[in-house]
N, C-alpha and C positions, 0 to 999 in steps of 0.2 A: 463479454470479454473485449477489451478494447486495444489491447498489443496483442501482438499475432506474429506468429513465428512462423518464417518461410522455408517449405521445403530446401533442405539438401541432397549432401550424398555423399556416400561414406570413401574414402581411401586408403592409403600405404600411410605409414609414418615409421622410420628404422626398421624397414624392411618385414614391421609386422602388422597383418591386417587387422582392423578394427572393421568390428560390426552395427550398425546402427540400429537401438532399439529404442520404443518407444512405450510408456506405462501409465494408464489412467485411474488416479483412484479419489472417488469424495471425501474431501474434509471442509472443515470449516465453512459451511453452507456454499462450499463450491468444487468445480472440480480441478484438483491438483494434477498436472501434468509433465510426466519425467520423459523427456529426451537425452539418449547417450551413447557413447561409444564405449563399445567392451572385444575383448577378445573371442567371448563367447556365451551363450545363453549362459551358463551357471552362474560367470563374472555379473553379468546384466542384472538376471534377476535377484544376486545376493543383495547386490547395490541399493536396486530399487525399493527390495525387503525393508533394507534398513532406514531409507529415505523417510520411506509412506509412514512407518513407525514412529518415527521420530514427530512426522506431522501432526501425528493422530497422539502422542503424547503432550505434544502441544496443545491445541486442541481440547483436547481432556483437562488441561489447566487453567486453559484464558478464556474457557468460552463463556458469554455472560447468557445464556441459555438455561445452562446447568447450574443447579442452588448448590449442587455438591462440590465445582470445582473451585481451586485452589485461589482463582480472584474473587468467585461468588462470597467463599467464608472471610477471605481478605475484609470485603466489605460488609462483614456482619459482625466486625470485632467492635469491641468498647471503642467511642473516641478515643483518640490520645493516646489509646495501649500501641508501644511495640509490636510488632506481631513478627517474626521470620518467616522469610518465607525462600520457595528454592531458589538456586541461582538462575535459571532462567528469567523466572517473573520477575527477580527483581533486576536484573540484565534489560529486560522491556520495559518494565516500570524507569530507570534512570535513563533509559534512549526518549524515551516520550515525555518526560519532563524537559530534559536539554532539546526536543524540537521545540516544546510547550513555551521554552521562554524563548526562544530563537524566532519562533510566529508571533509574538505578544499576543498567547492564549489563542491563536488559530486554529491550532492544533488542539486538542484537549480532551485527555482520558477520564474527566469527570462528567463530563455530559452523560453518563450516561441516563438522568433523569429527564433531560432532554427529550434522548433517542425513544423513548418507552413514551413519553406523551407523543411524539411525532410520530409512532409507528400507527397509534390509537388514531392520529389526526389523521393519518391518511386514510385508513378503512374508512372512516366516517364522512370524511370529505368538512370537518368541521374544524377549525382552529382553534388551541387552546387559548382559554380568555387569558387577559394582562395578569389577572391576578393568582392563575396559576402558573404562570410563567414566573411570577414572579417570589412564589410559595419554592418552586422548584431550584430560582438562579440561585438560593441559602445552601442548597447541597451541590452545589456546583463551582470548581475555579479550581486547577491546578495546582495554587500556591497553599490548597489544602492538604494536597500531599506531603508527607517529610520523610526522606529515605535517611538511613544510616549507612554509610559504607561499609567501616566495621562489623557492625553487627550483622548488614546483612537484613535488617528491620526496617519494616513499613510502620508508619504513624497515619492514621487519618484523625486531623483536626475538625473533621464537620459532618454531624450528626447524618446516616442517611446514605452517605454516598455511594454511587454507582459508578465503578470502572469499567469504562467500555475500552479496549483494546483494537474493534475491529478497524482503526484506521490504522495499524502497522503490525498487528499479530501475522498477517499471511504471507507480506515482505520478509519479516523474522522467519518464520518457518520455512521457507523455500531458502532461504542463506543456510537453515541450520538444515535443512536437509539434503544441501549441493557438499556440505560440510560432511556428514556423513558419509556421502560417495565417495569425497575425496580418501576415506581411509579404509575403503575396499579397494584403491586404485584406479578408481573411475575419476579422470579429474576433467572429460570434456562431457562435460555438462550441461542442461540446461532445464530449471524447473518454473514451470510456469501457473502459478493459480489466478486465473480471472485476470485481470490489471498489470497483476504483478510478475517479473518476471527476474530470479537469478542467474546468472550466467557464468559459465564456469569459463577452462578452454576451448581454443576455439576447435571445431568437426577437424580432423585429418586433412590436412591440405588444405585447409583454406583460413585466412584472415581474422576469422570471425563469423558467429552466426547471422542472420539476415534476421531482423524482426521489423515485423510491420506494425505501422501508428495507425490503425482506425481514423476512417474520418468523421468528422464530427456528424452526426444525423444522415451519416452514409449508411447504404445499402450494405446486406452483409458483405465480408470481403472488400469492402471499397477502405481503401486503405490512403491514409493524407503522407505517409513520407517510408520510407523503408530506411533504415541503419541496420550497421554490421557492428557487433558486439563481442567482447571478452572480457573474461573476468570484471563481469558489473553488474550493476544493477538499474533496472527499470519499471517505468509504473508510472500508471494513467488513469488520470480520473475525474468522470465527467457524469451530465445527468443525463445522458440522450436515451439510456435504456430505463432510468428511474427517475419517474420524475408526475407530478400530481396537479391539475389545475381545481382551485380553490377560491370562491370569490373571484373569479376573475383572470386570479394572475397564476402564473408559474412556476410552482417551486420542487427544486428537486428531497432528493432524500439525501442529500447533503446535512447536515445540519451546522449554523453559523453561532459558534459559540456567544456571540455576544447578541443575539436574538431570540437563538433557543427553538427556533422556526428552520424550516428548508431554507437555503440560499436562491434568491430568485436571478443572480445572473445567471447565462446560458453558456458556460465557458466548459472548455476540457483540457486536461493538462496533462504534459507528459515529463517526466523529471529522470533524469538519464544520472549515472553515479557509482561510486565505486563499489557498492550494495543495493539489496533490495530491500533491507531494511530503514534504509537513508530515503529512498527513493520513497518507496510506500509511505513512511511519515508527513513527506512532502507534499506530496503529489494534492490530495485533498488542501491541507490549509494554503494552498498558493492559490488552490480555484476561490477560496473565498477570499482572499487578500486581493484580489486582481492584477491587475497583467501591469501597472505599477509598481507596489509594491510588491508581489511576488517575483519580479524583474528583478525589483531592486534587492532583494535577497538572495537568489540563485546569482545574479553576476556578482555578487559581492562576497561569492564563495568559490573556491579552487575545488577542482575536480567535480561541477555539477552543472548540468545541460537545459537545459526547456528549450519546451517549444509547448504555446500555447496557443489552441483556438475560441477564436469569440464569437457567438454571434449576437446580431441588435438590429433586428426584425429579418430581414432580408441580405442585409450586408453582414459577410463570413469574413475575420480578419486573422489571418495568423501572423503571427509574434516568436520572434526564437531568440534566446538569451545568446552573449557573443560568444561561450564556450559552444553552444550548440554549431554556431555559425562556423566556427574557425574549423570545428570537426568533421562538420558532415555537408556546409555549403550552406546556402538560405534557401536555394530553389523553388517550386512552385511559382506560382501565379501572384499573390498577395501576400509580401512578406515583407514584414519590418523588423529591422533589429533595434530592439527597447534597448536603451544608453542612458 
């Protein structure tokens, strides 16, 4: 986990106290975590009831683990057929295409024959040759997907394909699950899975919650920046916990859509926003775009933050976009603002 949430402490607000509770449950090959304010155990744990549920029916949907769920049979229809499908999936299917053109393919929910040869390469410690990479880029490219508003219908134009969602299903599910709270009455929030984190109101008496940035190849707890957060979203992602040397060189479990390989720079990102589902989409294709071009896309958008670290051998360089700068300061030691 690379954002990290820093203790509080609970207060008064109109005169009526709130209680701080705290709720750990696995989904999506990670652990989901609900922080929140309630009146009382039964308020608490109805909330968190409905949270973790909501997760786990997600989950149950998009996982490409399971042959039976709802994007596995997605991708076992006829080419070209329409398929319907619920309004969630296709609610994440048309967010990850508008990030999909907005990266030019950085981002991209067809890789997932990619991900399946790169999980293989890693155990083996072997790279797949050119010519299967290149058997594999045919079921691969975003612009295979074609959604129908109206209808509601998915189209897949190219034999094979594999949707993978894990770069923004857990962004999505922690917004849909803060969403839930809110209509138990729980509206100060905060859910966190791995990277990603939504944020609801801010704790009783205070401004906002405190989340901390991991440092890049820091010890645990060693943390590169602290912000205070409401109603947002955030999410960070880097290869310091995954990552594979191979021939030589260093690649993470990243995968670079237009490679089809781990990404070998050593960078981490953190993408701050009015969701975690904005965020979580982000956050990965701007570590493969680099601290240029993923500059040049976060400043060239309202309401979204970075702050990006690099490293290139020994020398660690942080970078923060000018919405981050103007909100929280540049501080640190090594800090540039990309312009």
């Amino acid at each position: 986990m690379v954002a990290l949430l820093l203790a509080g402490c609970h207060s008064v607000k109109d005169s009526e106290a709130l209680a701080r509770f705290e709720f750990n449950e696995p989904h999506m090959g990670t652990l989901f975590s609900i922080t929140l304010y309630a009146r009382d155990a039964g308020e608490a744990n109805a909330a968190a009831e409905a949270a973790f549920a909501e997760v786990a029916k997600l989950d149950r949907m998009m996982t490409d683990y399971d042959p039976s769920s709802e994007l596995m049979q997605l991708c076992r229809r006829p080419v070209g057929e329409p398929t319907r499908v619920s309004p969630e999936l296709f609610e994440l299917l048309a967010e990850s295409l508008r990030v999909a053109r907005e990266t030019d393919g950085a981002f991209d929910i067809t890789v997932g024959p990619f991900v399946r040869a790169w999980r293989a390469a890693r155990k083996s410690k072997i790279l797949p040759s050119a010519g299967e990479l290149a058997r594999l880029r045919a079921n691969v490219g975003y612009e295979h997907v074609r959604l129908d508003a109206k209808t509601k219908t998915v189209t897949l134009l190219a034999p094979d394909m594999q949707l993978d969602l894990g770069g923004i299903a857990k962004g999505y599910a922690a917004d849909r699950a803060l969403e839930k709270m809110r209509r138990y009455g729980v509206t100060r929030a905060l859910v966190a899975a791995s990277g990603d984190i939504a944020i609801g109101d801010a704790p009783p008496g205070k401004a906002g919650w405190r989340v901390g940035i991991a440092a890049l190849d820091g010890a645990a707890g060693e943390l590169a920046r602290t912000v205070l957060l409401a109603n947002a979203g955030v999410s960070t992602s880097g290869d310091s916990e995954q990552n594979v040397e191979i021939g030589g060189v260093r690649y993470s479990h990243i995968i670079d859509p237009q490679t089809g390989l781990g990404m070998t720079n050593h960078i981490q990102t953190t993408i701050i926003g009015p969701n975690a589902t904005i965020t979580d989409g982000l956050d990965t294709p701007t570590a493969i775009m680099g601290v240029e071009r993923g500059m040049k896309l976060i400043n060239g958008q309202r309401g979204l933050a970075a702050l990006f670290v690099v490293r290139e051998g020994m020398k660690v360089e942080t970078v923060v976009s000018k919405e981050f700068a103007r909100r929280f300061g540049v501080g640190g030691d090594t800090v540039i603002i990309y312009r």
